[in-house]
mmCIF file of the N, C-alpha and C atoms, coordinates in Angstrom:
data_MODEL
# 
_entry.id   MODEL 
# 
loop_
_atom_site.group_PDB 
_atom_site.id 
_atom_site.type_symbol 
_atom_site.label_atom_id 
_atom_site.label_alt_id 
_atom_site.label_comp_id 
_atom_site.label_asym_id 
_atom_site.label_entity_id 
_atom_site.label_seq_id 
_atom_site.pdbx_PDB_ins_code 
_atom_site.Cartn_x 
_atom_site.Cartn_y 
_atom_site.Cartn_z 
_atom_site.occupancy 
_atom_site.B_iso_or_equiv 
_atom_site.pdbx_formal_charge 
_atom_site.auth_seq_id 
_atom_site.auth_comp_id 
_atom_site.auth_asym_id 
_atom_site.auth_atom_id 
_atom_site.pdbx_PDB_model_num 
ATOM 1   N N  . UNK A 1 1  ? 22.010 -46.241 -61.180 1.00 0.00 ? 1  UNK A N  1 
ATOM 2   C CA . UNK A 1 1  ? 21.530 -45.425 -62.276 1.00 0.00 ? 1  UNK A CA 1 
ATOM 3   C C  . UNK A 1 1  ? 22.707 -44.778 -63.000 1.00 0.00 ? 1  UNK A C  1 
ATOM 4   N N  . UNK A 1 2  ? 22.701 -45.163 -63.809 1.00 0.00 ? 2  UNK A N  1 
ATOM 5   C CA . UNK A 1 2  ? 24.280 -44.863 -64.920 1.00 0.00 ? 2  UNK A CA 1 
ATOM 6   C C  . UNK A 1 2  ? 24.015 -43.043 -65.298 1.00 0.00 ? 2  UNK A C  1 
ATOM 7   N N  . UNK A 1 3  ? 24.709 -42.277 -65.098 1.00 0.00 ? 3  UNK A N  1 
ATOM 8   C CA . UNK A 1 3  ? 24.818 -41.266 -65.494 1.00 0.00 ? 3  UNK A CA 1 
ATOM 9   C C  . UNK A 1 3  ? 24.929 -40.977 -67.099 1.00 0.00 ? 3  UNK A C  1 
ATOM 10  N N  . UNK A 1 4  ? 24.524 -39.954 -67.879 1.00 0.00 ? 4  UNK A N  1 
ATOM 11  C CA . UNK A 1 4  ? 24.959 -40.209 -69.786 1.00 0.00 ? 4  UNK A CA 1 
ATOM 12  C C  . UNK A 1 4  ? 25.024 -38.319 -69.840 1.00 0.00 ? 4  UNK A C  1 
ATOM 13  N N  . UNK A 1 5  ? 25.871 -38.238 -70.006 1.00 0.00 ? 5  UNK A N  1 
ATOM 14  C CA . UNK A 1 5  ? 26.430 -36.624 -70.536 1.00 0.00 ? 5  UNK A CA 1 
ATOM 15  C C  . UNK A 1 5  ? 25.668 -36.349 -71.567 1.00 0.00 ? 5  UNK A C  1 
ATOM 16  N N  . UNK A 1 6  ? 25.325 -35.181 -72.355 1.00 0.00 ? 6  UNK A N  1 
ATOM 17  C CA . UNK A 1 6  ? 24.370 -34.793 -72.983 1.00 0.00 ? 6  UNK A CA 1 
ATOM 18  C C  . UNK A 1 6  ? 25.648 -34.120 -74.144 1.00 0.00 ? 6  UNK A C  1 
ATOM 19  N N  . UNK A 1 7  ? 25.994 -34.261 -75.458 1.00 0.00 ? 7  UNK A N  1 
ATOM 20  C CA . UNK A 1 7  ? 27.091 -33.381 -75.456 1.00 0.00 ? 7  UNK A CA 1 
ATOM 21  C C  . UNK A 1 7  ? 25.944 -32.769 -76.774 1.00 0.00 ? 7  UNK A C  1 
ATOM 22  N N  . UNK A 1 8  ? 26.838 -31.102 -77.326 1.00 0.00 ? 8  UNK A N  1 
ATOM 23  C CA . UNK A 1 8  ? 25.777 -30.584 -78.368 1.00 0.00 ? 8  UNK A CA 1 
ATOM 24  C C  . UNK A 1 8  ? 26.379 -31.162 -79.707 1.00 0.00 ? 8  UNK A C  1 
ATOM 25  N N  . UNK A 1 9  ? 26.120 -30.934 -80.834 1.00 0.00 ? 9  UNK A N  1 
ATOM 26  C CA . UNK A 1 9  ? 27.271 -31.305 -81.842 1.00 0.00 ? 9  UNK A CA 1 
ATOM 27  C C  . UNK A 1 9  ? 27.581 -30.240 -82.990 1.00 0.00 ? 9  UNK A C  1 
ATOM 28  N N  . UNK A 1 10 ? 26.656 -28.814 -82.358 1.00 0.00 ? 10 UNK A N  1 
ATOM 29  C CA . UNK A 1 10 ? 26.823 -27.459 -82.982 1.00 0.00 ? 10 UNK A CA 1 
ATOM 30  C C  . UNK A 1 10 ? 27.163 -26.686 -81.677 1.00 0.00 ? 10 UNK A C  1 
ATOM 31  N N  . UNK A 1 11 ? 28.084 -25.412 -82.581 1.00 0.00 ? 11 UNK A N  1 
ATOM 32  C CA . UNK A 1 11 ? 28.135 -24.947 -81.618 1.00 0.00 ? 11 UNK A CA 1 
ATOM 33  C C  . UNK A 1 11 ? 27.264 -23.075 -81.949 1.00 0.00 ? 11 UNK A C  1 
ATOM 34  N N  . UNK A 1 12 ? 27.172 -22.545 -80.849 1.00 0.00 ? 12 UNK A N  1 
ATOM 35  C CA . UNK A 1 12 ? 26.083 -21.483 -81.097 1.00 0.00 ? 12 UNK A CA 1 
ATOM 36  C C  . UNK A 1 12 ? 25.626 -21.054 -79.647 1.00 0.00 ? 12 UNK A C  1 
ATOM 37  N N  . UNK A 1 13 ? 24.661 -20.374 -79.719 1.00 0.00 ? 13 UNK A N  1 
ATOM 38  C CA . UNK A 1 13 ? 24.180 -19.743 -78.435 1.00 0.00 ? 13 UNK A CA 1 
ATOM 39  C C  . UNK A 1 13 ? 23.121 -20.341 -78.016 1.00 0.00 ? 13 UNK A C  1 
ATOM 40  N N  . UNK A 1 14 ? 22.766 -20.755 -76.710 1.00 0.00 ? 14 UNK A N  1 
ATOM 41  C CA . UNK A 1 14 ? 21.229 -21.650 -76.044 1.00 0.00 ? 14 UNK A CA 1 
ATOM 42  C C  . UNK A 1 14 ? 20.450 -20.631 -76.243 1.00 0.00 ? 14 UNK A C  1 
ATOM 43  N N  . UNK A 1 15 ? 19.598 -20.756 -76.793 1.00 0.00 ? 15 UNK A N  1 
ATOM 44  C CA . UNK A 1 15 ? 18.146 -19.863 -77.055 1.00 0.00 ? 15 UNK A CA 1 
ATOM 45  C C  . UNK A 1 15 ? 16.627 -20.416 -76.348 1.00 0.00 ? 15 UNK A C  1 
ATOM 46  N N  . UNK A 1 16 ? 16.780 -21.675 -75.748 1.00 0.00 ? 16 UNK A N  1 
ATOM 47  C CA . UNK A 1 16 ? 15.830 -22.861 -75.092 1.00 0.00 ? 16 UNK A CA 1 
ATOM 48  C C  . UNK A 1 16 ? 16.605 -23.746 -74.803 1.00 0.00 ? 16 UNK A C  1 
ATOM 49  N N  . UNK A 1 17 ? 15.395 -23.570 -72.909 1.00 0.00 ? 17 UNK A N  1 
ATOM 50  C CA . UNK A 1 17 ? 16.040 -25.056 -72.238 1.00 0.00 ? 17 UNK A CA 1 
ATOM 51  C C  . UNK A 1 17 ? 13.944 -25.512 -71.973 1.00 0.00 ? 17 UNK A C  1 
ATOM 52  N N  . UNK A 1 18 ? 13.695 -26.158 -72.968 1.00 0.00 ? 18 UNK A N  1 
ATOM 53  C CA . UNK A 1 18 ? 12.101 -26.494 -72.783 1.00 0.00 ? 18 UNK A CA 1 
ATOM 54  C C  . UNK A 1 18 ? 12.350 -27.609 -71.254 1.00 0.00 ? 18 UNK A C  1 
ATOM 55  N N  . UNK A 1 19 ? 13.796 -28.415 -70.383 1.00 0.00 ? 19 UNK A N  1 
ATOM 56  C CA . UNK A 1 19 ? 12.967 -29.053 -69.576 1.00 0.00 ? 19 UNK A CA 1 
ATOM 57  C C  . UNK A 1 19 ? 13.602 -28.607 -68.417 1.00 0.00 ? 19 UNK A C  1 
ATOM 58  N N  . UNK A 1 20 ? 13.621 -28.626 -67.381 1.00 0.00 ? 20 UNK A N  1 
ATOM 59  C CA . UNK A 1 20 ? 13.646 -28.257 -65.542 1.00 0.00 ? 20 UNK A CA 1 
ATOM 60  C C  . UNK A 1 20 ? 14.475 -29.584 -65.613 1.00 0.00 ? 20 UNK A C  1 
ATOM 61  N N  . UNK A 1 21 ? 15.694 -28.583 -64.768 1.00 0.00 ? 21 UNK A N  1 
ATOM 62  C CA . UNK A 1 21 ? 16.489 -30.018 -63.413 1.00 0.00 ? 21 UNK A CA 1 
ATOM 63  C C  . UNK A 1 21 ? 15.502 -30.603 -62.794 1.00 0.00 ? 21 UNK A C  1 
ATOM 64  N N  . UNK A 1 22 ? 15.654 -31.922 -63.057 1.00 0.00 ? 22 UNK A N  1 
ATOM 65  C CA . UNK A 1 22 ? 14.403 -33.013 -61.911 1.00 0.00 ? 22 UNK A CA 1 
ATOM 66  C C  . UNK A 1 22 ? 13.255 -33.428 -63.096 1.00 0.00 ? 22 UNK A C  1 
ATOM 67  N N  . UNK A 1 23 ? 13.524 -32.898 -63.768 1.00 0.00 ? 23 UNK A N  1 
ATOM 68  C CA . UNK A 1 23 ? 11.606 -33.248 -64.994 1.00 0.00 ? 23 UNK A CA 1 
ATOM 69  C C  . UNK A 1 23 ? 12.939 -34.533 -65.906 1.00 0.00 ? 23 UNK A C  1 
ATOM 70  N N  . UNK A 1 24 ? 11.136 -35.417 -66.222 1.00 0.00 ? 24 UNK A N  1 
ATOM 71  C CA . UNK A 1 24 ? 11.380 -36.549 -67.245 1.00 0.00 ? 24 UNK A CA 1 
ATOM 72  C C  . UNK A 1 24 ? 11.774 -36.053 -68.566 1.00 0.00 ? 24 UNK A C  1 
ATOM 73  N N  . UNK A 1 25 ? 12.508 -36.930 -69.060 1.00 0.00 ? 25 UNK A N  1 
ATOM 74  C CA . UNK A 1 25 ? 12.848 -36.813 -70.699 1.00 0.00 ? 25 UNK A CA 1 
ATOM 75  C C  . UNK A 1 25 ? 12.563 -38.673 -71.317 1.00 0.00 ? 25 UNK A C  1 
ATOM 76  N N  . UNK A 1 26 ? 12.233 -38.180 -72.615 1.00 0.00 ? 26 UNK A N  1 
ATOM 77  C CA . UNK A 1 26 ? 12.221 -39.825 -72.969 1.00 0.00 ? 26 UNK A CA 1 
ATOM 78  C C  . UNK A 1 26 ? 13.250 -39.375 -74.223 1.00 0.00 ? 26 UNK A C  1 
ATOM 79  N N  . UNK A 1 27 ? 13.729 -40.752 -74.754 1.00 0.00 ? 27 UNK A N  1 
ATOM 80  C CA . UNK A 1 27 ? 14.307 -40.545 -75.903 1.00 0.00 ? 27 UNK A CA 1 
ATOM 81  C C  . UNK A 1 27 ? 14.062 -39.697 -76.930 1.00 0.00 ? 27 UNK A C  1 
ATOM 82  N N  . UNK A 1 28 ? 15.107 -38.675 -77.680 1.00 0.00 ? 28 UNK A N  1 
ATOM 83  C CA . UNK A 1 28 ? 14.730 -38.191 -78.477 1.00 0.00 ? 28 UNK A CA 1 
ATOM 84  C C  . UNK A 1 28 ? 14.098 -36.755 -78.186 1.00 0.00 ? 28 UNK A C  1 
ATOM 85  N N  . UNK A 1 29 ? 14.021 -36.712 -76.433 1.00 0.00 ? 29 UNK A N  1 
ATOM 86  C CA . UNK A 1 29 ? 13.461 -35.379 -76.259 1.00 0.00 ? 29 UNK A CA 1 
ATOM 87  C C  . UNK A 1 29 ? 14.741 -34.021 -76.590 1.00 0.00 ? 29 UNK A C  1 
ATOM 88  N N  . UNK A 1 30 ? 13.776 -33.364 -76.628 1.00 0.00 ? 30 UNK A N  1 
ATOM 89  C CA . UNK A 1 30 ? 14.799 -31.883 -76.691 1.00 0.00 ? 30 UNK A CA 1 
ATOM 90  C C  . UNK A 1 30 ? 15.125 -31.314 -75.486 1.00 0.00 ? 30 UNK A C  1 
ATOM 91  N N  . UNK A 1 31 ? 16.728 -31.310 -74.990 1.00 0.00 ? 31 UNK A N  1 
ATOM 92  C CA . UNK A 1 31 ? 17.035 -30.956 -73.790 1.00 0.00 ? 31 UNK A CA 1 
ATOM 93  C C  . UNK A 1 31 ? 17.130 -28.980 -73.466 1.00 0.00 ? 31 UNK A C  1 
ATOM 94  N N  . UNK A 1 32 ? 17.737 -28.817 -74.998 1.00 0.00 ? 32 UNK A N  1 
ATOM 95  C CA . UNK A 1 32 ? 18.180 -27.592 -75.032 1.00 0.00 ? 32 UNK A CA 1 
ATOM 96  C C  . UNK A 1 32 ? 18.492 -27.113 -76.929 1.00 0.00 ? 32 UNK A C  1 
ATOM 97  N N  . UNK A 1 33 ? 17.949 -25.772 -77.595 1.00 0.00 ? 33 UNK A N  1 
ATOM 98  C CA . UNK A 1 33 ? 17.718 -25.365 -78.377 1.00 0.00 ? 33 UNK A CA 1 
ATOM 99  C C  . UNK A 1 33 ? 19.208 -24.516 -78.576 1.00 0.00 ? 33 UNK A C  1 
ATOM 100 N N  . UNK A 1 34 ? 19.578 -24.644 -79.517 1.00 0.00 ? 34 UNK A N  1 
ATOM 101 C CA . UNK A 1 34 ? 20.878 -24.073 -80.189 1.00 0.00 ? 34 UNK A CA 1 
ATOM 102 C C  . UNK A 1 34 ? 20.697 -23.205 -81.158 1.00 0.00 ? 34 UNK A C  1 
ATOM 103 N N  . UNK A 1 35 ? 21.256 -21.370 -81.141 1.00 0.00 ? 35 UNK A N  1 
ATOM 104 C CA . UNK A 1 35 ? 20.971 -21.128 -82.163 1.00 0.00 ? 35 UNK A CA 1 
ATOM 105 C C  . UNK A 1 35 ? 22.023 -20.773 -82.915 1.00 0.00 ? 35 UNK A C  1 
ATOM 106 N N  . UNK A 1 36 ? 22.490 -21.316 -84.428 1.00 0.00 ? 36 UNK A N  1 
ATOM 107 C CA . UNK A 1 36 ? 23.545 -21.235 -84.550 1.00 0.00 ? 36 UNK A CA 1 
ATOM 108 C C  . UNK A 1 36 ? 22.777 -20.714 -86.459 1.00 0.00 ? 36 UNK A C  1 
ATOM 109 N N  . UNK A 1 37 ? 23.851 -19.876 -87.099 1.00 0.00 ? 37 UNK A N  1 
ATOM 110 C CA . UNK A 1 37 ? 23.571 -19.590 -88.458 1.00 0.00 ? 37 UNK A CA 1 
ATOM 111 C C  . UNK A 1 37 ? 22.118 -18.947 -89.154 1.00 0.00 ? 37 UNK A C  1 
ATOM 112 N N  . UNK A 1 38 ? 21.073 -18.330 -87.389 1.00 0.00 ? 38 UNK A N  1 
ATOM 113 C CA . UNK A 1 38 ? 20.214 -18.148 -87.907 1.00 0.00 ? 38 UNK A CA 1 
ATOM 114 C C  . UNK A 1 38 ? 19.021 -19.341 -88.119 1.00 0.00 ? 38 UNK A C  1 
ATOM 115 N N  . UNK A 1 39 ? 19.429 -20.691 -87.469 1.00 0.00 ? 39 UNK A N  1 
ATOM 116 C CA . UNK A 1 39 ? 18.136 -21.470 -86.923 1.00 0.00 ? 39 UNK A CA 1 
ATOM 117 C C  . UNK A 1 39 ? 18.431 -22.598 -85.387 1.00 0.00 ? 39 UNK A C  1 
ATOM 118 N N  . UNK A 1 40 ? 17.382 -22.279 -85.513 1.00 0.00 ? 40 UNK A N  1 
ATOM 119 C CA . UNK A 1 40 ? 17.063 -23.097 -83.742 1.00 0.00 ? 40 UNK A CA 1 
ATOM 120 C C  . UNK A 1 40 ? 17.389 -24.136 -83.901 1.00 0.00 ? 40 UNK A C  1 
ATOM 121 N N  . UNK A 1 41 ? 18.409 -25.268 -83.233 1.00 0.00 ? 41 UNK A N  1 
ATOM 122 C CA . UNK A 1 41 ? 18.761 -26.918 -83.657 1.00 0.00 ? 41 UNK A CA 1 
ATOM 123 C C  . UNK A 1 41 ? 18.798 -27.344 -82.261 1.00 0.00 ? 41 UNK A C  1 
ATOM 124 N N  . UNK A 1 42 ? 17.802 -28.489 -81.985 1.00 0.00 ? 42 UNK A N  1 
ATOM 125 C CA . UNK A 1 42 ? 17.853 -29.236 -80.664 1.00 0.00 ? 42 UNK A CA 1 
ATOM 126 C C  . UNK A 1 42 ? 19.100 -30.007 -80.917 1.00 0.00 ? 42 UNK A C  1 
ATOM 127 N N  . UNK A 1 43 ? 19.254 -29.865 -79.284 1.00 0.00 ? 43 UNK A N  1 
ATOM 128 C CA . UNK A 1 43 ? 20.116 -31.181 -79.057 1.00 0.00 ? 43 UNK A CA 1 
ATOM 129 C C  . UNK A 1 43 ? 19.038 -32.318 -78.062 1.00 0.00 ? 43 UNK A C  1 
ATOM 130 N N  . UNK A 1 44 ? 18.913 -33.439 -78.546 1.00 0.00 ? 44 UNK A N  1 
ATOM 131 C CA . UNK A 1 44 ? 18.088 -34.295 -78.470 1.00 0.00 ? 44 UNK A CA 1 
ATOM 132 C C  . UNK A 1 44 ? 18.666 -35.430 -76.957 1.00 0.00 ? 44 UNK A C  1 
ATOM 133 N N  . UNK A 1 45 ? 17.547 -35.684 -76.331 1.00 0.00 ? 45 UNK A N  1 
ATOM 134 C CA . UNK A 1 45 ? 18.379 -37.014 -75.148 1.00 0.00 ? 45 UNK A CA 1 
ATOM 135 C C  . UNK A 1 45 ? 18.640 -38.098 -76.010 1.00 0.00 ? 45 UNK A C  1 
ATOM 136 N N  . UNK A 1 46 ? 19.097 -38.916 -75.915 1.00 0.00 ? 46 UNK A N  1 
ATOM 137 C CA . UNK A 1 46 ? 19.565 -40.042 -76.440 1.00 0.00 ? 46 UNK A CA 1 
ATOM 138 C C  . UNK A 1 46 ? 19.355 -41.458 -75.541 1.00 0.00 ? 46 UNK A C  1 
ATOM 139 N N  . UNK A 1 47 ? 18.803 -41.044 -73.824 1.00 0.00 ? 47 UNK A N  1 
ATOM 140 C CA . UNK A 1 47 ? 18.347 -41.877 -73.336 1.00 0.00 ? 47 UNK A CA 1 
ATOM 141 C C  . UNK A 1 47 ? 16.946 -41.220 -72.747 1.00 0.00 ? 47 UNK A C  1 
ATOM 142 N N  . UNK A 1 48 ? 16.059 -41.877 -72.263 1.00 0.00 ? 48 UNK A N  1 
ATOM 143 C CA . UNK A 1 48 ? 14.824 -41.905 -71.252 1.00 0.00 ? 48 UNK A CA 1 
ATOM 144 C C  . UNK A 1 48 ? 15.504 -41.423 -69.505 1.00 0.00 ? 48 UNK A C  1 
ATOM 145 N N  . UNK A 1 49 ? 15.271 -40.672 -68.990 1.00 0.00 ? 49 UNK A N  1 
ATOM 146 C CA . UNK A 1 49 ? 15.404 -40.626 -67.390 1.00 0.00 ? 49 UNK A CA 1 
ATOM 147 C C  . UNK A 1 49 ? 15.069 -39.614 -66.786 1.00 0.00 ? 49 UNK A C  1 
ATOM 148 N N  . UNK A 1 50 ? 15.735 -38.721 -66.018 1.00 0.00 ? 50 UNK A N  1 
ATOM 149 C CA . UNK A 1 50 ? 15.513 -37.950 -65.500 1.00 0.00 ? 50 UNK A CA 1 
ATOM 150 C C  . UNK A 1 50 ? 16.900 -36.869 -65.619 1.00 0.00 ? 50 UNK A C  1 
ATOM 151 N N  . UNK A 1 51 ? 16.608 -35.523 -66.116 1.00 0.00 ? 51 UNK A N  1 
ATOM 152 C CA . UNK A 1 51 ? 17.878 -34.238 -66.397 1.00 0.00 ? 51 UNK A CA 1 
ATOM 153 C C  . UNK A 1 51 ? 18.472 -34.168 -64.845 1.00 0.00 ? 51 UNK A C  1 
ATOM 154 N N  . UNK A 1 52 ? 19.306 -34.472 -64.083 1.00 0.00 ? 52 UNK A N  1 
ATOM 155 C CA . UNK A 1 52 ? 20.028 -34.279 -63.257 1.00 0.00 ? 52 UNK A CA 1 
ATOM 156 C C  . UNK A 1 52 ? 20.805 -32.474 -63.335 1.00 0.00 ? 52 UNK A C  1 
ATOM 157 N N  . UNK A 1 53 ? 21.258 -32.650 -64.107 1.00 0.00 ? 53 UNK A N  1 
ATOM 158 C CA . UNK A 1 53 ? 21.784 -31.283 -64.397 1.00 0.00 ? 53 UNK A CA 1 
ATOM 159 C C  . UNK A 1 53 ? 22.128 -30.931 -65.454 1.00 0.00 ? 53 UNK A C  1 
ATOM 160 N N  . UNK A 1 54 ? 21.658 -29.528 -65.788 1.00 0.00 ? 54 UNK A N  1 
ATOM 161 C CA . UNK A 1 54 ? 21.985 -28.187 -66.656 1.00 0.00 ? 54 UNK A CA 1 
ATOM 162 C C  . UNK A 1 54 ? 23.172 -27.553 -66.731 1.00 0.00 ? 54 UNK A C  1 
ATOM 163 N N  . UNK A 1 55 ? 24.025 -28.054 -67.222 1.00 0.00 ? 55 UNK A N  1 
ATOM 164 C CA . UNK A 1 55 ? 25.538 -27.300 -67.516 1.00 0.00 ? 55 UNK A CA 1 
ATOM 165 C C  . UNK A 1 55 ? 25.092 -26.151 -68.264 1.00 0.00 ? 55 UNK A C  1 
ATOM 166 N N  . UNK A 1 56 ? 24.274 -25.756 -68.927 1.00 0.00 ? 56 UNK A N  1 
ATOM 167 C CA . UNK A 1 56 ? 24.074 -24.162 -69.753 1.00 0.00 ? 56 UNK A CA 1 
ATOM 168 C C  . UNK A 1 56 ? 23.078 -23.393 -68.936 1.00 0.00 ? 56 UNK A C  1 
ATOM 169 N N  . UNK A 1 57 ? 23.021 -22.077 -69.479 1.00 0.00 ? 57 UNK A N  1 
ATOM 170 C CA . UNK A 1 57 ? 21.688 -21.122 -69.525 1.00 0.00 ? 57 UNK A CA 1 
ATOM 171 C C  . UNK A 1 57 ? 21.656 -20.544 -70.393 1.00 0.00 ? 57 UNK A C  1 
ATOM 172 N N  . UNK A 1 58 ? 20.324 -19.935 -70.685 1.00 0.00 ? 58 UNK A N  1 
ATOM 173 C CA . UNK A 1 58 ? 20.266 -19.281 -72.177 1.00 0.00 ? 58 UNK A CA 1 
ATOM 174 C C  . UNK A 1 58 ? 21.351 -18.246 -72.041 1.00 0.00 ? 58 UNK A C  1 
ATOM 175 N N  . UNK A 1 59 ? 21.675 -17.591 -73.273 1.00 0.00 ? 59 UNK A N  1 
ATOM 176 C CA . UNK A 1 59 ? 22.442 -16.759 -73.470 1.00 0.00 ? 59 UNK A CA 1 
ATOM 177 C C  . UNK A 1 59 ? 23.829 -17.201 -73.901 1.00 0.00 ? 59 UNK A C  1 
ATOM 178 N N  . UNK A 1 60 ? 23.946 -18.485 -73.197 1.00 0.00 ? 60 UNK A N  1 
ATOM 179 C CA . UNK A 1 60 ? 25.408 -19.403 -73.340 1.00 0.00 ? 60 UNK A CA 1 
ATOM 180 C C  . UNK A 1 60 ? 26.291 -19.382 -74.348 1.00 0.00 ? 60 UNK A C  1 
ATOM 181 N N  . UNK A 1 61 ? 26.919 -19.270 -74.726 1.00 0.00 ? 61 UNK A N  1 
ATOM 182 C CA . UNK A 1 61 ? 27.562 -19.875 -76.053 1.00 0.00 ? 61 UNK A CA 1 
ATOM 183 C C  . UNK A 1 61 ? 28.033 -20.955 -75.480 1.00 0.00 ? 61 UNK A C  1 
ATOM 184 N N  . UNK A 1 62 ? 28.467 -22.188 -76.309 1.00 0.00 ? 62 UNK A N  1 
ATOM 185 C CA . UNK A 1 62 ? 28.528 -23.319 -76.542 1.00 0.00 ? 62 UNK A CA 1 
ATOM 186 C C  . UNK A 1 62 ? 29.387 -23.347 -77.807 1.00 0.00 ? 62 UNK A C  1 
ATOM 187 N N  . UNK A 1 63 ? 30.113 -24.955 -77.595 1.00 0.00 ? 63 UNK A N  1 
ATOM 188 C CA . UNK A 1 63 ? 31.455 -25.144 -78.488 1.00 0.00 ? 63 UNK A CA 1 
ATOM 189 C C  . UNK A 1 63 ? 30.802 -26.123 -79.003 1.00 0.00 ? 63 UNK A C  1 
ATOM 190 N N  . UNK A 1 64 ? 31.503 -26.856 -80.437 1.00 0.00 ? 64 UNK A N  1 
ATOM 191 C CA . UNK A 1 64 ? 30.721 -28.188 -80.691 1.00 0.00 ? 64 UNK A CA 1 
ATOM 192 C C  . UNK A 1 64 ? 31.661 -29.155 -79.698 1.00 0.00 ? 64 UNK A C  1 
ATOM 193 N N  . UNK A 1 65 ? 30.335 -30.470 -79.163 1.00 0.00 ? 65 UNK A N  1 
ATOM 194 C CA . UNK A 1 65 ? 31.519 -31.123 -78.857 1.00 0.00 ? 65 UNK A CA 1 
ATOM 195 C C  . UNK A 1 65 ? 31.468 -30.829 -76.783 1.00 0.00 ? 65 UNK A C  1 
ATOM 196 N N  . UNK A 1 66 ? 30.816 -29.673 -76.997 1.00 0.00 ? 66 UNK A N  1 
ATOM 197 C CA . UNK A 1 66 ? 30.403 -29.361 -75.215 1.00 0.00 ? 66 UNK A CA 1 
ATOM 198 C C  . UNK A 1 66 ? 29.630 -30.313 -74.325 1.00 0.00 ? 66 UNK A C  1 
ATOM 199 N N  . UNK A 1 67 ? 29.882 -30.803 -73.300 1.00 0.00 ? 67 UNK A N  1 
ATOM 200 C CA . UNK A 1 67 ? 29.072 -31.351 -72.401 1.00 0.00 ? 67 UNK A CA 1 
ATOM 201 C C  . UNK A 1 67 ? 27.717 -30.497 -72.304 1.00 0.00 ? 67 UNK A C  1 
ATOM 202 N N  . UNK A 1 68 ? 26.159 -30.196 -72.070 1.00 0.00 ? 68 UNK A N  1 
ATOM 203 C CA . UNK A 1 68 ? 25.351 -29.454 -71.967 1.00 0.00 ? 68 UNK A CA 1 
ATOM 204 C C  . UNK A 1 68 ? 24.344 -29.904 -70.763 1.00 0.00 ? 68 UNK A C  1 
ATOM 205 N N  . UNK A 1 69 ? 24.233 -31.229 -70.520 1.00 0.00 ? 69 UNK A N  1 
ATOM 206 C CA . UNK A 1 69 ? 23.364 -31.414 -69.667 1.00 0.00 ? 69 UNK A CA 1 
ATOM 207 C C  . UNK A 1 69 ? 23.903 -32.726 -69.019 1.00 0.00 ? 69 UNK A C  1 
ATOM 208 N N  . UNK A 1 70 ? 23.553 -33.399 -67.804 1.00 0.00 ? 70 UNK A N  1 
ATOM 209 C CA . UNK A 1 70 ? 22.915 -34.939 -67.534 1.00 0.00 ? 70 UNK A CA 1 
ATOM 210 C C  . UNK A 1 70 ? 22.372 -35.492 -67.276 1.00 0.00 ? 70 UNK A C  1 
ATOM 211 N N  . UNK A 1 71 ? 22.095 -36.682 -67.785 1.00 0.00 ? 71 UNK A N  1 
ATOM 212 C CA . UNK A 1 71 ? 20.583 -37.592 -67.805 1.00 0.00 ? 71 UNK A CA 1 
ATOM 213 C C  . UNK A 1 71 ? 20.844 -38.783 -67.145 1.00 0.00 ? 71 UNK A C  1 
ATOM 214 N N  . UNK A 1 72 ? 20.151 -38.939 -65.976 1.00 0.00 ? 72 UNK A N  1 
ATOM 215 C CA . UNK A 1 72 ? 20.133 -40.218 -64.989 1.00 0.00 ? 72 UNK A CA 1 
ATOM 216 C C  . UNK A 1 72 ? 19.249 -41.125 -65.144 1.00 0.00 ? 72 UNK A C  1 
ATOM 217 N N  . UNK A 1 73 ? 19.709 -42.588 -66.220 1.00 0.00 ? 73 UNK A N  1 
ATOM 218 C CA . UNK A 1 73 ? 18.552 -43.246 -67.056 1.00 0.00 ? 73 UNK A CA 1 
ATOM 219 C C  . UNK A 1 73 ? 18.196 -44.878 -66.187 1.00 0.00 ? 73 UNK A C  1 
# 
């Protein structure tokens, strides 16, 4: 099972993590909510699998360009 890094491509504070270490994602899901300039911007999976791990928690700040999660597809 190939591991895939989650990276954000704004950077800003986590305001939402809608999924749990261990819960399904399919493509396109929202891993974690960014709030940057005054609006909420997902960062989206890009594969189907399962979130292995949560590199953030809310409150986070975040760089663009950050690793944020991983997805075991």
């Amino acid at each position: 099972m190939p591991e895939i890094k989650i990276i954000t491509e704004v950077a800003g504070r986590i305001c939402a993590t809608p999924v749990q270490v261990g819960g399904t994602v399919g493509d396109g899901d929202e891993i974690v909510l960014v709030e940057a300039m005054k609006m909420e911007i997902p960062v989206p999976s890009p594969v189907s699998g399962t979130l292995k791990s949560l590199l953030v928690k809310i409150d986070d700040f975040v760089a663009e360009g950050q690793a944020i999660a991983i997805v075991a597809s």
